[in-house]
C-alpha positions as a Markdown table, in Angstrom:
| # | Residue | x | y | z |
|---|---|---|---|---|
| 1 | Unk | -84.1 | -3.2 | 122.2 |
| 2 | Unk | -85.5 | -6.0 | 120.4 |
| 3 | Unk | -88.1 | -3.8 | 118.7 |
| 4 | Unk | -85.7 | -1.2 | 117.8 |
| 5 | Unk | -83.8 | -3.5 | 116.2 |
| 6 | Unk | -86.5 | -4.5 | 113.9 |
| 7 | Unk | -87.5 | -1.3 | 113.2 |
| 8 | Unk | -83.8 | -0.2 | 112.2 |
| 9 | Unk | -82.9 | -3.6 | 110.3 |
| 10 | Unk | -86.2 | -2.3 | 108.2 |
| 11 | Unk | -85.4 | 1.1 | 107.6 |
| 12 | Unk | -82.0 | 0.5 | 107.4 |
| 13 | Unk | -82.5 | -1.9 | 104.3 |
| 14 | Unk | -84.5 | 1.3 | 102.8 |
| 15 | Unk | -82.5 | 4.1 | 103.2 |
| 16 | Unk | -78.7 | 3.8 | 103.0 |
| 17 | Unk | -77.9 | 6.8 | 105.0 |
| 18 | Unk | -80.0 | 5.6 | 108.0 |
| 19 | Unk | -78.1 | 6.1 | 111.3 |
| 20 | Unk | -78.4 | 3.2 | 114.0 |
| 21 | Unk | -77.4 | 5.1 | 116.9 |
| 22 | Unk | -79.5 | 8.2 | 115.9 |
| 23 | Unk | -82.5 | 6.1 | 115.7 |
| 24 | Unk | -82.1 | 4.0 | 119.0 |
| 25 | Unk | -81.2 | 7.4 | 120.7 |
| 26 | Unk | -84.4 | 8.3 | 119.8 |
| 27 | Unk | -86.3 | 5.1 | 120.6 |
| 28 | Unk | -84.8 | 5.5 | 124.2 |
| 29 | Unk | -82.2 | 3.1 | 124.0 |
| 30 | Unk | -78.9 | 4.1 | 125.8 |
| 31 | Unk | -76.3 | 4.0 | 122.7 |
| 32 | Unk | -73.4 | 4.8 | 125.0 |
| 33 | Unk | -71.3 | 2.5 | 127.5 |
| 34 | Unk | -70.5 | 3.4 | 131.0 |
| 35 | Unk | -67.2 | 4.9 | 130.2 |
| 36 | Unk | -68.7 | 7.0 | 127.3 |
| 37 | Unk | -68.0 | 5.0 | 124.1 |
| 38 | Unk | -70.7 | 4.0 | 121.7 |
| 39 | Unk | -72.2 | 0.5 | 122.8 |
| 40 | Unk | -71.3 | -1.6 | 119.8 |
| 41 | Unk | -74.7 | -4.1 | 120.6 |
| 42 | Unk | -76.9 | -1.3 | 118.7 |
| 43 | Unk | -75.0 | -2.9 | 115.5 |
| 44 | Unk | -74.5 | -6.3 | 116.9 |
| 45 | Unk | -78.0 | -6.6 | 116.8 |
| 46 | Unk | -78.2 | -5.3 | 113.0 |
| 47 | Unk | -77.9 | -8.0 | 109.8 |
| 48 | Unk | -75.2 | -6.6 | 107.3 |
| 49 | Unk | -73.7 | -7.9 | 104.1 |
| 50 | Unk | -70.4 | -8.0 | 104.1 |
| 51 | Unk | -70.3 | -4.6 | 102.2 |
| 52 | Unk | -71.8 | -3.1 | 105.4 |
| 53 | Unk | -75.1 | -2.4 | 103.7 |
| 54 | Unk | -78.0 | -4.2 | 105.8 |
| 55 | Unk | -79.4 | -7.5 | 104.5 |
| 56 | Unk | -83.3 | -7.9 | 103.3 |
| 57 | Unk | -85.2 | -7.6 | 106.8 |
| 58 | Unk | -86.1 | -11.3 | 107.9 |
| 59 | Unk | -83.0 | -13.1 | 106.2 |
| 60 | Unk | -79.2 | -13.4 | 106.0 |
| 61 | Unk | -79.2 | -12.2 | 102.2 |
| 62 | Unk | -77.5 | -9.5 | 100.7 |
| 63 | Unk | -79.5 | -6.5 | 99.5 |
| 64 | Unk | -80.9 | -6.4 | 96.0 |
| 65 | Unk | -79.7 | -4.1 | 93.8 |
């Protein structure tokens, strides 16, 4: 998990249509919760600006523009 969420907070920064779930689906990491919803600690694990675009990889700061 932690190494997915690396890899996403990276790629994530880079691409602005990048899909969290999609990605830790295809690391192997379960992205649903027992009763079928999606398991909201694939994005708790994520660092977002407030505008929900993800912060520079390493920090709390909001992307560059």
């Amino acid at each position: 998990m932690n190494v997915m969420w690396v890899a996403a907070q990276v790629l994530g920064h880079a691409d602005p249509k990048f899909d969290e779930y999609e990605f830790a689906e295809a690391c192997g990491v379960g992205i649903l919760t027992r009763s079928g919803h999606r398991d909201g600690s694939i994005s708790a694990g994520l660092r977002k600006a407030a505008d929900g675009r993800y912060c520079r990889p390493g920090t709390w700061e909001a992307p560059l523009d």
